[in-house]
N, C-alpha and C positions, 0 to 999 in steps of 0.2 A: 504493500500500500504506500508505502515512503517512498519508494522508487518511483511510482504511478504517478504521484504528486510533485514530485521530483521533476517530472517529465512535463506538467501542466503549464502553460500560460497565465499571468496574473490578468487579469481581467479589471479594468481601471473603471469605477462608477462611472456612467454615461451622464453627460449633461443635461441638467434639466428640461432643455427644449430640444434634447433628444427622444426625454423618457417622455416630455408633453408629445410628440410628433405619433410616436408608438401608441399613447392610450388614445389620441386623438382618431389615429386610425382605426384601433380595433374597435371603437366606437362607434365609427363610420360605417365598417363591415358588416356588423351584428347587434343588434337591439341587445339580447341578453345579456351581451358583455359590457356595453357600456353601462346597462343597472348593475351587474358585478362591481363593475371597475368603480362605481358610484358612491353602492356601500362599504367598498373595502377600504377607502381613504380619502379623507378631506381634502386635498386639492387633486386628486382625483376628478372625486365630483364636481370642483369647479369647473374643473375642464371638458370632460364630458355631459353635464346637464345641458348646455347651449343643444348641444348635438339629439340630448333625446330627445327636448322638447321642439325642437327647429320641424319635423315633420311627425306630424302625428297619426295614426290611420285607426280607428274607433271602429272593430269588429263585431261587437258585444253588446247587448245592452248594459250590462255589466261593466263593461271596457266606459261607456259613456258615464254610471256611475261612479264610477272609480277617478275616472278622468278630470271630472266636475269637482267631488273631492280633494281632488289634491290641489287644484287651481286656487277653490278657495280657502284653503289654509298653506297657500304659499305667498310668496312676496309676487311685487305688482312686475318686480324685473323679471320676473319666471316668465309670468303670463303674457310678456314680450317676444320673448324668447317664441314662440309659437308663431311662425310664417308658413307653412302649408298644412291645414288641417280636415283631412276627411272623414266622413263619416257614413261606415258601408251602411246598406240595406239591413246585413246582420243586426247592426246595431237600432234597428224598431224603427223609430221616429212615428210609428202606426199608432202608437198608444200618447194617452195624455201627458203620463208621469214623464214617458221617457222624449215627448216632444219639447217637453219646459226644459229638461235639462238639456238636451241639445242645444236650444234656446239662448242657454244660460251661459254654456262653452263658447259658444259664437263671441257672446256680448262681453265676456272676459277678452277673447283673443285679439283686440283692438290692434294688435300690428301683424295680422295674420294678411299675406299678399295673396293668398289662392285657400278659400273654401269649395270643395266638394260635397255638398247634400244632394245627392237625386232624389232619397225618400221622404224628404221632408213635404207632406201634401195637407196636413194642418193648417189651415187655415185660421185658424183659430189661435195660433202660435203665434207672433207677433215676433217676426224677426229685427231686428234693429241691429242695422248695419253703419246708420249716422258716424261712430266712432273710426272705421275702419278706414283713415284715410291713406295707407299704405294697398289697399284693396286694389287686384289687376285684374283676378277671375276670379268666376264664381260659375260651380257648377251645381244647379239647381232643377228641382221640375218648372217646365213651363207654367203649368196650370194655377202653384202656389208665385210666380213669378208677377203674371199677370194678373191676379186676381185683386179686385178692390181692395183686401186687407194685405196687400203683397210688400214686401220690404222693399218695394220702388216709391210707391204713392207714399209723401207723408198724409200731415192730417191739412196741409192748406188744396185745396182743387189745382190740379193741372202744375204742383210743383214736383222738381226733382229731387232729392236729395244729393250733394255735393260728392258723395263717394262715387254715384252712378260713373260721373262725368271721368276717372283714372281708368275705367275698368278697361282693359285690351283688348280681354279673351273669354268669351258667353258660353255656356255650354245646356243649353235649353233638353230635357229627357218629355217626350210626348207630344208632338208636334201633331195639334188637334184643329180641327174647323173653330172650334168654341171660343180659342185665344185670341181668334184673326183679329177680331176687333179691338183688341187691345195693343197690336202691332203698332203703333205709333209710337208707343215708349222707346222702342228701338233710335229711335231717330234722335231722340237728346243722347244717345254716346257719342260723343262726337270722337273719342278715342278708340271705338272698337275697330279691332285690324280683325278678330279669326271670330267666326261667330260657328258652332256646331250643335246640330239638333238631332236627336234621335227618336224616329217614331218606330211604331210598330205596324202600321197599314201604309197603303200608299195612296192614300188619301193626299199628304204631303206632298206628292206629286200635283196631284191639282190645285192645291194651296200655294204652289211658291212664287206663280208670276204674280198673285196677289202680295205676296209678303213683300217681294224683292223692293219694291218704291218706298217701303219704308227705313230698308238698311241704310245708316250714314255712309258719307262718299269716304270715308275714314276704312270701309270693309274691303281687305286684299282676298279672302278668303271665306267662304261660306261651305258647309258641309252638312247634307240631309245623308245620315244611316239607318238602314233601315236594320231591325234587329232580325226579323227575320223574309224569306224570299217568299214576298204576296203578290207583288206584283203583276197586276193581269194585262193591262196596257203596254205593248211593247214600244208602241211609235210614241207615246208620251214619253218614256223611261229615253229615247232617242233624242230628241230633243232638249231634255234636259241636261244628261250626257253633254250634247253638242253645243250648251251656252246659249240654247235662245230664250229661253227665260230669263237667265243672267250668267253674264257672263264670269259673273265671279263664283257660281254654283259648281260644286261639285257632287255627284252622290256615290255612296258610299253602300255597300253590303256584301252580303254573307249569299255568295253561290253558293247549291247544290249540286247534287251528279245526274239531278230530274232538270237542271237548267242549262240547257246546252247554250243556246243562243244568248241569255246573258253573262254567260262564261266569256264568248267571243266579243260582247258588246265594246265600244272603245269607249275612252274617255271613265272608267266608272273603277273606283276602287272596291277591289275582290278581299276582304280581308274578313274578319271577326274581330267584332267590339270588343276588348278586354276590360272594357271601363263602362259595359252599362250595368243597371240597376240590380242585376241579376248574378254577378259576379261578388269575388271580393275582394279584386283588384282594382275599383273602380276609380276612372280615371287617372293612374299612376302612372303606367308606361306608354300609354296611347298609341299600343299595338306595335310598337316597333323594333324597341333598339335591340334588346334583346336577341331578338332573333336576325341582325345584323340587317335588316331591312328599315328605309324611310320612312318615319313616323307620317302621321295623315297630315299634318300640315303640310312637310314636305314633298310627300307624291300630288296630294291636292294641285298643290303650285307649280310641279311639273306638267299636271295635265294641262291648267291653265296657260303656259307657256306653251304645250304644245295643240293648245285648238286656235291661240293665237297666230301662230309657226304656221298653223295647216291653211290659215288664208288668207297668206302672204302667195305673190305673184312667183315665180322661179329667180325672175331678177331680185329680188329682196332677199328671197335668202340664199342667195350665192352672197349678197351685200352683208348679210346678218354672218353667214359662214366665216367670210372673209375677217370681219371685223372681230369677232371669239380667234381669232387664230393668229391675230396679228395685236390683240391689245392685251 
């Protein structure tokens, strides 16, 4: 054994923002280790709390009790600390008790930049958003969005609330006949760039050249997914595809091996939703990266680019060719 040790290297204590670098990491990798790494030493936990409260994802009802509890017997920097906070279908929002506390997490996480609720459909809930002026998206149901007692309307007629006017990026779950009338709210964002909606009929389809006149000139992208393949109209689903309702429209769904010809259709993104109402990765990865393929924004944008490309003259894009090849 003295020999063995004999034979060992001294190994010299690593420097503090070596050993931050390391918990910072394994903080990063794995939720359970940075609560390890939390309880096991006081500046530890200084340095990984930022980290576990920074995204939050609320499976449980239980996970939302739990959640609520700690918020409110923690300091107001904690409750900072919390910029992306979702909350799955798991997690109710169906019930009274567990709609107030949801409620309750929102109205704490005042520097929260991206809220995910799809099941929030309470009406009766009063969401209050007024505080959240670091707010970019919000993904929410349409029907609780729109709705007279919806977290858009304050209580004066026909005003907006100041957070609306940051937002970037919409993510509307139930694209219904019944909202339509409510479509003008759209048009005070004046900052939204990616608006996406997901229905479950293709109803949606006949709804969007009604919708389109009310998206601000601010929208580079728009996306209707359909969760599942109902579509009966094939020359509607063509059209839309090909940007004559708008040209910022793209749609999006989930082929089967019963749809040949929408399999072939151009213009339309073939994937599955990882992020609707029905999952419990909802809106996290937005289908992509993972799997080394272009998240929806990005192939969207490519479609868009290439229905634009397609009616260009030959001389244009030899112009367009030439110009990517030489700048």
């Amino acid at each position: 054994m003295d020999d063995f040790d004999s034979l060992c290297l001294p190994i010299p204590p690593l420097p503090v923002d070596v050993v931050r670098l390391l918990v910072e990491v394994t903080g990063e990798i794995d939720h359970r280790s940075a609560m390890a790494l939390a309880l096991s030493c006081r500046r530890f936990a200084c340095w990984v709390t930022p980290i576990i409260y920074r995204s939050v994802n609320l499976k449980t009802i239980r996970s939302v009790d739990n959640f609520l509890y700690a918020l409110e017997h923690s300091d107001k920097d904690v409750r900072l600390m919390v910029r992306v906070l979702t909350i799955d279908t798991m997690a109710g929002a169906y019930y009274s008790r567990t709609s107030l506390a949801t409620t309750q997490i929102i109205s704490l996480c005042t520097n929260a930049v991206t809220i995910a609720l799809w099941s929030l459909k309470d009406k009766e809930s009063l969401l209050d958003l007024s505080k959240h002026k670091c707010l970019r998206r919000v993904s929410i149901h349409m029907e609780y969005f729109m709705s007279d007692k919806s977290c858009v309307l304050s209580s004066l007629p026909g005003s907006i609330p100041n957070f609306m006017f940051n937002i970037t990026h919409l993510d509307l779950y139930e694209f219904k006949e019944r909202v339509l009338q409510r479509a003008e709210i759209l048009q005070y964002l004046h900052r939204l760039t990616h608006l996406f909606m997901v229905s479950a009929s293709d109803e949606a389809l006949t709804l969007a050249s009604h919708f389109a006149p009310f998206l601000p000139s601010s929208t580079r992208v728009w996306i209707i997914h359909f969760r599942y393949y109902q579509v009966s109209d094939m020359k509607v689903i063509d059209d839309i595809a090909g940007g004559h309702a708008d040209p910022r429209l793209v749609v999006s769904m989930k082929t089967t091996k019963n749809s040949p010809e929408m399999a072939n259709a151009k213009y339309i993104i073939h994937r599955v939703l990882a992020q609707t109402a029905e999952t419990k990765t909802i809106w996290r990865e937005w289908g992509g990266p993972l799997l080394q393929e272009p998240d929806f924004w990005e192939e969207a944008e490519m479609i868009i680019a290439e229905r634009k490309r397609s009616k260009k003259t030959p001389h244009e894009k030899k112009d367009e060719d030439w110009r990517e090849l030489h700048w």
